[in-house]
Every structure is written in structure tokens, then in C-alpha cells.
Residue frames as qw, qx, qy, qz and C-alpha x, y, z in Angstrom:
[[0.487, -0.419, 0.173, -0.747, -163.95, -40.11, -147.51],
 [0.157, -0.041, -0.951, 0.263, -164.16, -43.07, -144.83],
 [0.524, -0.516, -0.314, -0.600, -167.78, -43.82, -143.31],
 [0.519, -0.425, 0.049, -0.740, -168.39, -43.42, -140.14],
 [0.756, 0.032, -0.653, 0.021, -167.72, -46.20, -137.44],
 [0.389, -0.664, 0.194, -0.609, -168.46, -46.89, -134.11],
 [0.387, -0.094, -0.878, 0.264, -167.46, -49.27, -130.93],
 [0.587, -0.618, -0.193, -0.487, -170.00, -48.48, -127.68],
 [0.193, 0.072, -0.824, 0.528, -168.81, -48.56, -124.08],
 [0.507, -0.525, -0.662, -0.172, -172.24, -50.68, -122.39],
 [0.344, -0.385, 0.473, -0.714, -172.72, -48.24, -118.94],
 [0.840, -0.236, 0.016, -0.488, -175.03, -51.06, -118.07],
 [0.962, 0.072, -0.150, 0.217, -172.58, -54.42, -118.97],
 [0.144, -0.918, 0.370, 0.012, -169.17, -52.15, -118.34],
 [0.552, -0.291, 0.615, 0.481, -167.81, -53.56, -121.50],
 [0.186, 0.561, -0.170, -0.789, -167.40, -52.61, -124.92],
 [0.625, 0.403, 0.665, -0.074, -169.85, -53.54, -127.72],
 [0.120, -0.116, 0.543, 0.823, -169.21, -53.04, -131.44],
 [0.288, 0.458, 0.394, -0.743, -171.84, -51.10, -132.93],
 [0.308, 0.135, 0.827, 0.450, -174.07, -52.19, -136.03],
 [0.003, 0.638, 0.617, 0.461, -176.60, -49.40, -135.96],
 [0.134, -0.213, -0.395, 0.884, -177.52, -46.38, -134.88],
 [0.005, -0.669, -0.730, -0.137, -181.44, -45.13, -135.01],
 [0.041, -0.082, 0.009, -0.996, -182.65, -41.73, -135.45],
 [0.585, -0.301, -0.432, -0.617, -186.02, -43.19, -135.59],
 [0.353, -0.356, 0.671, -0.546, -187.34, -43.54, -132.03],
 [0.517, -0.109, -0.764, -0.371, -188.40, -47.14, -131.53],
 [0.395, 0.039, -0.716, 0.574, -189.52, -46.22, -128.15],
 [0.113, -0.817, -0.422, -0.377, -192.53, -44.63, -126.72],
 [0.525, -0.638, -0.089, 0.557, -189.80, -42.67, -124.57],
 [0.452, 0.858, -0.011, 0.244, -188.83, -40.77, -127.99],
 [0.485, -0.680, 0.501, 0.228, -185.24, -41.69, -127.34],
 [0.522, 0.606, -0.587, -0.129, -182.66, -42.57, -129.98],
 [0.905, -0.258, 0.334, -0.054, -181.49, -45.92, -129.66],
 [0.262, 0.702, -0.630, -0.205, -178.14, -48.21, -130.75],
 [0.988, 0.093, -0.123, 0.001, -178.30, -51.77, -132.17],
 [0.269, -0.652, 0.706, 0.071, -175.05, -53.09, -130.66],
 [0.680, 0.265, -0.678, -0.092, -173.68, -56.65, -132.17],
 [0.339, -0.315, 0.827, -0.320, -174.79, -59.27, -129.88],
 [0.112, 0.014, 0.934, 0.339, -176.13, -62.78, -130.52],
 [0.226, 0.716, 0.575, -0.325, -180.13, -61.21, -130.55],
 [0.281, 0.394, 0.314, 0.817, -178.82, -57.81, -132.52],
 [0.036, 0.746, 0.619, 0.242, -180.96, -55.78, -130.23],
 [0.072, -0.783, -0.163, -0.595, -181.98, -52.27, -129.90],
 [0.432, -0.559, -0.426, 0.566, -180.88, -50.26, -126.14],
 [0.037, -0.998, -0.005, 0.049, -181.15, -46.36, -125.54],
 [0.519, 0.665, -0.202, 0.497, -178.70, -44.47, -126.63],
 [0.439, -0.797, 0.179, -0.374, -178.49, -43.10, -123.26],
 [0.930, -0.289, 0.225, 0.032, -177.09, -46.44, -122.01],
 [0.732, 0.021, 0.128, 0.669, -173.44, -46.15, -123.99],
 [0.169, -0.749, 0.351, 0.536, -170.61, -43.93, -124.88],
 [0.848, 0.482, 0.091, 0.197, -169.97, -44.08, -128.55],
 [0.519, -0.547, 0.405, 0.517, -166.47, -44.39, -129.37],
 [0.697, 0.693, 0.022, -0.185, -165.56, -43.20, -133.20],
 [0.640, 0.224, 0.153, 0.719, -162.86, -44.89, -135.56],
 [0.032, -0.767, 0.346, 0.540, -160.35, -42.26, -135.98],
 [0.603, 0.781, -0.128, -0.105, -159.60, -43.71, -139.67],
 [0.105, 0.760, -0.634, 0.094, -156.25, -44.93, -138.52],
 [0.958, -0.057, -0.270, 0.079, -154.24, -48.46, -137.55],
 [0.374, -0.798, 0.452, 0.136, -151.48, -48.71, -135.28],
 [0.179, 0.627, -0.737, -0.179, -148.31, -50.07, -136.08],
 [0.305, -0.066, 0.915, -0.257, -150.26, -53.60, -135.38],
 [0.325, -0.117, -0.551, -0.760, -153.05, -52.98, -137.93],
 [0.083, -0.507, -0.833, 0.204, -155.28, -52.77, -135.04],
 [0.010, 0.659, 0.447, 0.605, -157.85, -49.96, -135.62],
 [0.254, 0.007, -0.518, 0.817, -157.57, -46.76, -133.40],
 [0.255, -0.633, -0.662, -0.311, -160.50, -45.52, -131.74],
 [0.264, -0.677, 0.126, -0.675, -161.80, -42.62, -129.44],
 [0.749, -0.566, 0.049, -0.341, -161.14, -43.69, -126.19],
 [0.924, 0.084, -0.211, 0.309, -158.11, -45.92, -126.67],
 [0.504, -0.844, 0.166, 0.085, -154.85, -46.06, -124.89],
 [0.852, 0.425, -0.079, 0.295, -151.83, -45.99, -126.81],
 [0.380, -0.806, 0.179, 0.416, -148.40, -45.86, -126.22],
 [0.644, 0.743, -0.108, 0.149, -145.48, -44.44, -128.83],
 [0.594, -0.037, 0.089, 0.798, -142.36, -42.58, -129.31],
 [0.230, 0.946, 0.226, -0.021, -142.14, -38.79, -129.49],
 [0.384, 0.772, -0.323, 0.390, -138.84, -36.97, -130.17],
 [0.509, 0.326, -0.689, 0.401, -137.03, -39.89, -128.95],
 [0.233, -0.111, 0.750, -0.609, -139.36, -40.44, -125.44],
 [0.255, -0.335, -0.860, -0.287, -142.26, -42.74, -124.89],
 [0.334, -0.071, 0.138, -0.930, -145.22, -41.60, -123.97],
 [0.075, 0.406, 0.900, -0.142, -149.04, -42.79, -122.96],
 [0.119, 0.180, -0.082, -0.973, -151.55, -41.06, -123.85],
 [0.389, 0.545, 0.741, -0.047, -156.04, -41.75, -124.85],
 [0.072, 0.367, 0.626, 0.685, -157.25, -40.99, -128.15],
 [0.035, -0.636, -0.583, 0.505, -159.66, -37.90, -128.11],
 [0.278, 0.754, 0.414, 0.427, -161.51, -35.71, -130.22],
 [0.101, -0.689, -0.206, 0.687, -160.41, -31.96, -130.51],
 [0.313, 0.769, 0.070, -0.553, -160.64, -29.03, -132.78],
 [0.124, 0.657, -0.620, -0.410, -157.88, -30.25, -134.98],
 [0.759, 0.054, -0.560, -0.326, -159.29, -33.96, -135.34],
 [0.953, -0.157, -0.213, 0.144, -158.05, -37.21, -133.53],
 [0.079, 0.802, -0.432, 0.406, -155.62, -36.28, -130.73],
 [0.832, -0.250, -0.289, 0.402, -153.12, -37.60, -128.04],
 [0.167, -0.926, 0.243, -0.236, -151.46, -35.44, -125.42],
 [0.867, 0.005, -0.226, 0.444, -147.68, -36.54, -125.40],
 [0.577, -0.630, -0.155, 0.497, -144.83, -34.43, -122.95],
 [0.476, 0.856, -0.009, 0.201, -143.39, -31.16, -124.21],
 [0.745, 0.123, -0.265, 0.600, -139.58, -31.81, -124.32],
 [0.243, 0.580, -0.136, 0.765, -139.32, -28.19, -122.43],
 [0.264, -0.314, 0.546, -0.730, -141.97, -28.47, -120.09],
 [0.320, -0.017, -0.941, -0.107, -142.91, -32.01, -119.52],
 [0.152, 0.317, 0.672, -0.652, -145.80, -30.86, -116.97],
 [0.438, 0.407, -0.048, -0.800, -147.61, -29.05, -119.64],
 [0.691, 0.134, 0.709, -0.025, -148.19, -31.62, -122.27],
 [0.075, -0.341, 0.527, 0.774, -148.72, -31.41, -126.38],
 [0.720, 0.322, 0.483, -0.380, -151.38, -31.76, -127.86],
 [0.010, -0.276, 0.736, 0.618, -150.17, -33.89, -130.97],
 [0.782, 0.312, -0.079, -0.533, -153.14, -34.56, -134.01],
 [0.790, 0.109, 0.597, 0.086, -153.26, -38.68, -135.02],
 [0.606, 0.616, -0.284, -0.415, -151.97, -38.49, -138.68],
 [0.959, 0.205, -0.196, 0.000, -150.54, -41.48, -141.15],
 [0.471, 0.630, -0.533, 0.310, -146.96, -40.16, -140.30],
 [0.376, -0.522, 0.565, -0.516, -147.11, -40.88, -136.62],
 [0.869, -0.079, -0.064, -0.484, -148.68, -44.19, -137.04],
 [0.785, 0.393, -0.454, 0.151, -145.76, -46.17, -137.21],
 [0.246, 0.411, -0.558, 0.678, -145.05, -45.61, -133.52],
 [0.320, -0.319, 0.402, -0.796, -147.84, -46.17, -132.00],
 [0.370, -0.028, -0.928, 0.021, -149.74, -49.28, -130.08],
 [0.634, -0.448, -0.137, -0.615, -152.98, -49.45, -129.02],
 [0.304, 0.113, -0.879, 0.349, -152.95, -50.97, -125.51],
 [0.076, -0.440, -0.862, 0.240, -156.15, -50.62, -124.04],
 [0.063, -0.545, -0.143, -0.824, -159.09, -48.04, -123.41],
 [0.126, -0.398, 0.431, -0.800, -159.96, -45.45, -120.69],
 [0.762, -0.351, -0.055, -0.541, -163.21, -47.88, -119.85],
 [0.974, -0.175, -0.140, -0.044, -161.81, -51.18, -119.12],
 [0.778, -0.117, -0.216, 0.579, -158.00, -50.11, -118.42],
 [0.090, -0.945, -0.088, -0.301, -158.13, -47.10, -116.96],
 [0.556, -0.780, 0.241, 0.157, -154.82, -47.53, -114.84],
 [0.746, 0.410, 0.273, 0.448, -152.97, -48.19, -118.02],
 [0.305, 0.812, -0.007, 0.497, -152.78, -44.14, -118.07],
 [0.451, -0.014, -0.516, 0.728, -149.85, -42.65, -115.75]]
């Protein structure tokens, strides 16, 4: 069982902040949750104010750590592809071309076997024209 891990994209700074806490306990007299981001103070902002991004539990083929929101590109049955990291029913996903009908897409789940193909190159906040 992995625990639980978060980066933050800052709406306010519009850049991403690696997260060292998350409160359930309002420290606010707004009775808002709040998230301790890693900065050289450590302090406390409304939740309201980021996007948490969650480790998926994986590394790319660079043993950099994939996250919700990233932009990786791969290989799929022999084509490359782009494609952000995104939660669905089936877990950690990427939507890569379907060799039949390349308009439609695939929705392919993140697992260990795929890892070996894929390269984190940026995420949807700060390179958003990365995706085609």
C-alpha cells in the first residue's frame, strides 16, 4: 500500500508547490480546509487556492515520479503519442490513438508494464501547449 502524495498547482503564484500537509482542521475563522505547501516559512493557504495533483505510484522511464496532471510522451503499438495523466474509474490514465480510429482515442490505465516507455515532459499548468 503506498501513502498518499501530493504536488499543488498555486492558482494564486501559477506554479507548482510540493505539498507537506494537508488540514482537515480549519485553522481559519472561514471554516475552510487549508494546505501547508513547502516553502521557506512552511505556511498554511486555503485549500481553495490550489489544485492538488496525486502521485500515481509510478516513475517514468527517468525515475521521475508521475503525477496527476503531467504530460508524458511514449510509445503505443509502435506510435508515439502525448497524452496528461488523469484520474478515471480504472485508476491513473492516459488517452493514447486507437490504431483503427485515431480520432477516437484509448483510454490506456498507467501500470508497471507501460512504464518503460514513457517520459514525463511537463504538466497541463505550466506547459499546456506541450499537448497536440
Amino acid at each position: 500500500m503506498r501513502v498518499p502524495k501530493f504536488r499543488a498547482w498555486d492558482l494564486d503564484n501559477k506554479k507548482t508547490e510540493d505539498v507537506t500537509s494537508i488540514d482537515f482542521a480549519p485553522p481559519f475563522t472561514t471554516g475552510k480546509f487549508s494546505v501547508r505547501v513547502f516553502d521557506r516559512e512552511g505556511w498554511h493557504k486555503p485549500l481553495y487556492n490550489f489544485i492538488l495533483l496525486e502521485y500515481t505510484g509510478f516513475l517514468d522511464k527517468n525515475e521521475v515520479e508521475i503525477y496527476e496532471g503531467d504530460i508524458i510522451e511514449g510509445v503505443h503499438d509502435g506510435d508515439e503519442f502525448k497524452s496528461n495523466v488523469y484520474w478515471d474509474d480504472a485508476g491513473f490514465c492516459v488517452t493514447v490513438a486507437n490504431q483503427y480510429f485515431p480520432w477516437l482515442g484509448e483510454i490506456m490505465p498507467i501500470h508497471d508494464s507501460v512504464m518503460k516507455c514513457i517520459e514525463v515532459i511537463g504538466n497541463i499548468y505550466e506547459n499546456p501547449e506541450l499537448l497536440p
